[in-house]
ROSE-4610 file (N, C-alpha, C; in Angstrom, 1 decimal, always signed):
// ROSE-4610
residu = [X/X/X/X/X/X/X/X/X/X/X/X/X/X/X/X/X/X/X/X/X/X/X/X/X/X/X/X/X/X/X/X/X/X/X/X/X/X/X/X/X/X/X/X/X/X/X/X/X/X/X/X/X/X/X/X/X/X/X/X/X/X/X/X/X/X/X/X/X/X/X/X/X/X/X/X/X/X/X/X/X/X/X/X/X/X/X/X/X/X/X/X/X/X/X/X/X/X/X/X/X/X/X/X/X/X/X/X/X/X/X/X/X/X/X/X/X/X/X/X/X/X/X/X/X/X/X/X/X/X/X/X/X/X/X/X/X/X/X/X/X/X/X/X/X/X/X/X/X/X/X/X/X/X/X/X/X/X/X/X/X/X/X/X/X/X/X/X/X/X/X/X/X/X/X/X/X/X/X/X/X/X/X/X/X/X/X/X/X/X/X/X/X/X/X/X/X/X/X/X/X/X/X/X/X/X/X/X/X/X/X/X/X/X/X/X/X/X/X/X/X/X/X/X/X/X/X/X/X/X/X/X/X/X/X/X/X/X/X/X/X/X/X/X/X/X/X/X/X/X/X/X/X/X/X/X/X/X/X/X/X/X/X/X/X/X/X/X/X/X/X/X/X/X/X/X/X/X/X/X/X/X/X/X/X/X/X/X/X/X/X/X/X/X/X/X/X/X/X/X]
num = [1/1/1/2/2/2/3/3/3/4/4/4/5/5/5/6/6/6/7/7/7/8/8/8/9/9/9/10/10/10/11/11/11/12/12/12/13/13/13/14/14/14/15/15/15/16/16/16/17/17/17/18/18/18/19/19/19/20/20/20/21/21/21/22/22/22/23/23/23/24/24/24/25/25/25/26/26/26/27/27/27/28/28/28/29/29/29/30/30/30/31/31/31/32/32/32/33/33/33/34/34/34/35/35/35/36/36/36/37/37/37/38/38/38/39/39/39/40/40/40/41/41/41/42/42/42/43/43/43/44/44/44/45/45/45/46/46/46/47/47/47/48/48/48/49/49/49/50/50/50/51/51/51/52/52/52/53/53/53/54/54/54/55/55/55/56/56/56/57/57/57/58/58/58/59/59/59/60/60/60/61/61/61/62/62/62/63/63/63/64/64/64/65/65/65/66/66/66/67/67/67/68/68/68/69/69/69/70/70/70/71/71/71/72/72/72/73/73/73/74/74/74/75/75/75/76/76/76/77/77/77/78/78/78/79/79/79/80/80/80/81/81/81/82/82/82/83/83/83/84/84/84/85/85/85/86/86/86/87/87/87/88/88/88/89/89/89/90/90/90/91/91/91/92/92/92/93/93/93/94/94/94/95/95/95/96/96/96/97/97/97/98/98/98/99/99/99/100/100/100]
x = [+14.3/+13.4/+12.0/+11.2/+9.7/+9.2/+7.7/+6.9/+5.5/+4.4/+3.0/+2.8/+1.6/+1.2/-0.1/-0.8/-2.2/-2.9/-3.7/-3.9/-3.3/-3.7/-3.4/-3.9/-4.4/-4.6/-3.5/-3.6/-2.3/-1.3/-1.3/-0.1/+0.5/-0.1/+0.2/+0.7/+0.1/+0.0/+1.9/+1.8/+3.2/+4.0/+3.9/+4.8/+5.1/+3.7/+4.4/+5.3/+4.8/+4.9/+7.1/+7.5/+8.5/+9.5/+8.7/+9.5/+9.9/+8.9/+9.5/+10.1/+9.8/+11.1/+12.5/+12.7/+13.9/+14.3/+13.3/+14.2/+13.3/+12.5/+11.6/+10.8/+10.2/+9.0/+7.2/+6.6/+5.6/+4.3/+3.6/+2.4/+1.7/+0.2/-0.6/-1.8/-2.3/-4.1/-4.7/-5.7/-6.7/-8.6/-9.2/-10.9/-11.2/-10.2/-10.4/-9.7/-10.2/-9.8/-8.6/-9.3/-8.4/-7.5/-7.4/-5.6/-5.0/-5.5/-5.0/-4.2/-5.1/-4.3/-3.4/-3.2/-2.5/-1.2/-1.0/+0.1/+0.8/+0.2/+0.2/+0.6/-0.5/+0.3/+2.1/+2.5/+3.6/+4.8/+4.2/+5.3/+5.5/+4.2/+4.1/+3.3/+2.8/+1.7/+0.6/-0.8/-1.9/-2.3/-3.3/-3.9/-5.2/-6.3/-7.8/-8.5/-7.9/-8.4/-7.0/-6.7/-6.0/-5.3/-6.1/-5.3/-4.7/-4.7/-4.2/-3.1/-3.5/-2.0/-1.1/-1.6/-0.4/+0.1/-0.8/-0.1/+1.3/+1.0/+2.2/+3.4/+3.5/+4.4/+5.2/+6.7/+7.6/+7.8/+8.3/+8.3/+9.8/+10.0/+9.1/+8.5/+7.1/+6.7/+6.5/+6.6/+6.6/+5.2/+4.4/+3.8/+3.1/+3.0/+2.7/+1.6/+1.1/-0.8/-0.4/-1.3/-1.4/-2.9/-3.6/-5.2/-5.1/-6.6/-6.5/-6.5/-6.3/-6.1/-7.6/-7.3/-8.6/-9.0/-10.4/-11.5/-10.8/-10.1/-9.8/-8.2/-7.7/-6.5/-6.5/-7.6/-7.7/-8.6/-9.3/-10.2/-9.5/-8.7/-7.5/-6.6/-6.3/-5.0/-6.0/-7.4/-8.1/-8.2/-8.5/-8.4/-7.5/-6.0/-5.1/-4.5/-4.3/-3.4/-3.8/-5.1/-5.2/-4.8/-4.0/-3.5/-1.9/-1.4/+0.3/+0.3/+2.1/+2.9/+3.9/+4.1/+5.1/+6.3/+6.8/+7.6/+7.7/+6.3/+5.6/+5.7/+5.8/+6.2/+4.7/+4.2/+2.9/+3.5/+3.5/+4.0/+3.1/+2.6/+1.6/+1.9/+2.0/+2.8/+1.4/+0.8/-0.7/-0.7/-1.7/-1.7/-1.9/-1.7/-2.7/-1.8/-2.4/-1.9/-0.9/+0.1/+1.7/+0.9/+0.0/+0.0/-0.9/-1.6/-2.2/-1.4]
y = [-2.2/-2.5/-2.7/-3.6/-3.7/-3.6/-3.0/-2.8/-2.5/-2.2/-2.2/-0.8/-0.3/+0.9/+0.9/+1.0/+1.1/+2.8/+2.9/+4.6/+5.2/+5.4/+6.1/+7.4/+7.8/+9.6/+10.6/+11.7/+12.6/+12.3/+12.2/+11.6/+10.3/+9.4/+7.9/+7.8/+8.9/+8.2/+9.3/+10.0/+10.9/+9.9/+9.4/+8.7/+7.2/+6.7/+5.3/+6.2/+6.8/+8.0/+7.8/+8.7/+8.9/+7.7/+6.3/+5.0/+4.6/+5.1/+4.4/+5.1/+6.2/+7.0/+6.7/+6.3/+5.7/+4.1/+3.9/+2.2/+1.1/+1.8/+0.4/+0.1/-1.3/-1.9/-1.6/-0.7/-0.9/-1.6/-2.2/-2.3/-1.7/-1.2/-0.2/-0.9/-0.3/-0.5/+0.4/+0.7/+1.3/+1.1/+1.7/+1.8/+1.9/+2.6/+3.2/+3.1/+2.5/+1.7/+2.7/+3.7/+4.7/+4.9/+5.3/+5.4/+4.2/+3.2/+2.2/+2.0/+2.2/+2.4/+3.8/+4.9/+5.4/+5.4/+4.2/+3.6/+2.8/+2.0/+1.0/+1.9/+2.8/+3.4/+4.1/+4.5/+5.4/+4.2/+3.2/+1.7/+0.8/+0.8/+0.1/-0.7/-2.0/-2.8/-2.7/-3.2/-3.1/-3.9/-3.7/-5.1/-4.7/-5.6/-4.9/-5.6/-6.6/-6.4/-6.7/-6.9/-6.9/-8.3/-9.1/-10.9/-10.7/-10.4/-10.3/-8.9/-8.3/-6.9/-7.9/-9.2/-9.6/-10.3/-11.5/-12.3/-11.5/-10.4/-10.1/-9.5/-9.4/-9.1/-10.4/-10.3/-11.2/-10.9/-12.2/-12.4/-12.1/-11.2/-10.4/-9.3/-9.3/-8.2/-6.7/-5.9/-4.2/-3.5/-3.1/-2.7/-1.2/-0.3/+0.9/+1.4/+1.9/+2.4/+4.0/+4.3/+5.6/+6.2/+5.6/+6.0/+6.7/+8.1/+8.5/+7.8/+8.9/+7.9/+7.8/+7.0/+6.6/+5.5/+5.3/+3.7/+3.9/+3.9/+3.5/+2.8/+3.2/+2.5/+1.1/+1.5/-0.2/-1.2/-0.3/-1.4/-1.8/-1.2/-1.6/-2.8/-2.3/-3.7/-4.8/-4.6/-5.7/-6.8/-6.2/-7.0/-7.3/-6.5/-7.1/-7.9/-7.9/-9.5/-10.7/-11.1/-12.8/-13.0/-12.4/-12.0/-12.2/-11.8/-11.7/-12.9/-12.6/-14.0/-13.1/-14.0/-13.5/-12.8/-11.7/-11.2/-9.7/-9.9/-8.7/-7.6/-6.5/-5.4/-4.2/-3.6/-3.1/-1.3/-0.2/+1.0/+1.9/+2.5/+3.6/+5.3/+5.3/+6.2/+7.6/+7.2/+8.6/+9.1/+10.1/+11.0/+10.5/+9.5/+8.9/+9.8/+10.0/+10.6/+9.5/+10.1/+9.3/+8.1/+8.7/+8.2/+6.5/+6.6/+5.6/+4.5]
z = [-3.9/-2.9/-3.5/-2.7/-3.4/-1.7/-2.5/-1.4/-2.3/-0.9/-1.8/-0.8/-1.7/-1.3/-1.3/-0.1/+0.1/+0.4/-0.4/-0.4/-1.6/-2.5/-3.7/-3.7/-2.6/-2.8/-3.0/-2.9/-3.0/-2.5/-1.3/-0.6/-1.1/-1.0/-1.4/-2.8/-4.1/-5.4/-5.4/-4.8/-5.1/-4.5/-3.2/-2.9/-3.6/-4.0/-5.2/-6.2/-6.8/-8.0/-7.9/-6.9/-6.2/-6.3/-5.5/-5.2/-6.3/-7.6/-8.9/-9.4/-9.7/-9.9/-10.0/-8.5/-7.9/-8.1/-9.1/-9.0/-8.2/-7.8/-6.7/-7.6/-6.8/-7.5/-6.5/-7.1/-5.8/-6.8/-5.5/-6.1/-5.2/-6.0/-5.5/-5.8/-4.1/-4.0/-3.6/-3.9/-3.8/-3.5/-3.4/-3.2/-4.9/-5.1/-6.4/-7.5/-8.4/-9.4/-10.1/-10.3/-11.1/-10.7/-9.3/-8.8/-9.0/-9.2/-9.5/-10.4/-11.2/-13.1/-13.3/-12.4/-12.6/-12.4/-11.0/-10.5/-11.7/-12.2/-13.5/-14.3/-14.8/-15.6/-16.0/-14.5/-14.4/-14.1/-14.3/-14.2/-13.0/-12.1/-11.4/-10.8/-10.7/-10.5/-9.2/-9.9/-9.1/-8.9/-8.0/-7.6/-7.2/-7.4/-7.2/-6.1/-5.5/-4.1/-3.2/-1.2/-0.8/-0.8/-1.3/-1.0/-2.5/-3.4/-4.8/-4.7/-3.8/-3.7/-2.5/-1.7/-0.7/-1.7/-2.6/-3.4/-3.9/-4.9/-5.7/-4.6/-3.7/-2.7/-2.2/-2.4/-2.1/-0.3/+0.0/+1.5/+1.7/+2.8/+3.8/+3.1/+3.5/+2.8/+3.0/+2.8/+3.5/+2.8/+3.4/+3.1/+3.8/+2.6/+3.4/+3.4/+4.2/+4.7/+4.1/+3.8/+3.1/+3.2/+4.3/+4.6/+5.7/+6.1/+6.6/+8.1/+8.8/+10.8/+11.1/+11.7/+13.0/+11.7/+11.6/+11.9/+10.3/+9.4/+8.1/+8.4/+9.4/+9.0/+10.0/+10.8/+11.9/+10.9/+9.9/+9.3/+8.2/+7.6/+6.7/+6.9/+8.0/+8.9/+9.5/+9.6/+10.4/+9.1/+8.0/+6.4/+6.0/+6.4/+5.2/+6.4/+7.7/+8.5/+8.1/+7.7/+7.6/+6.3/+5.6/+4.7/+4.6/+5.6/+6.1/+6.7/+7.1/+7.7/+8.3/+9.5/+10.2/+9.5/+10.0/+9.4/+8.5/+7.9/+7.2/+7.8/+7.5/+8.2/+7.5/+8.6/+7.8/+8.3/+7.5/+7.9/+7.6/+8.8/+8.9/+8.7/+7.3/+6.8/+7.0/+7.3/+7.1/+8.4/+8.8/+9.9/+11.3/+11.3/+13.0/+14.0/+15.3/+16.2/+17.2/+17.1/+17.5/+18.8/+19.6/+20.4/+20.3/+19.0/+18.8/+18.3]
């Protein structure tokens, strides 16, 4: 399976960390360069902004949010949709409250 991982903090970099582990391909983005290269480093690709982390994503793409809830994960997905194509699957793997 491939997929991208947005959020390389604790949670995020364990879970790319994990998907490779297992055989996946992720690519990882970040604010922050360094978690970037540490995804890279552990065997799996980066990307330094979000039109360059859709590029390397094969279609349909899966992509998983790994930012905290409220105004970082709406401003995350307000940047990366003109970005996607139908079909794209975006998964809000971080804390938002169920009801949002």
């Amino acid at each position: 399976m491939e997929l991208g991982m947005i959020g390389l903090g604790r949670m995020g970099a364990n879970m790319a960390e994990r998907l490779l582990l297992g055989g996946h391909r992720v690519i990882g983005y970040d604010r922050n360069p360094e978690a970037i290269q540490q995804v890279i480093d552990k065997g799996g690709a980066g990307a330094r902004s979000l039109a360059d982390f859709v590029r390397q994503l094969t279609t349909p793409r899966v992509v998983w949010l790994m930012v905290p809830a409220g105004d970082p994960v709406d401003e995350t997905v307000e940047q990366l949709l003109p970005h996607l194509t139908k079909g794209d699957i975006i998964i809000d793997g971080g804390n938002s409250h169920y009801k949002d």
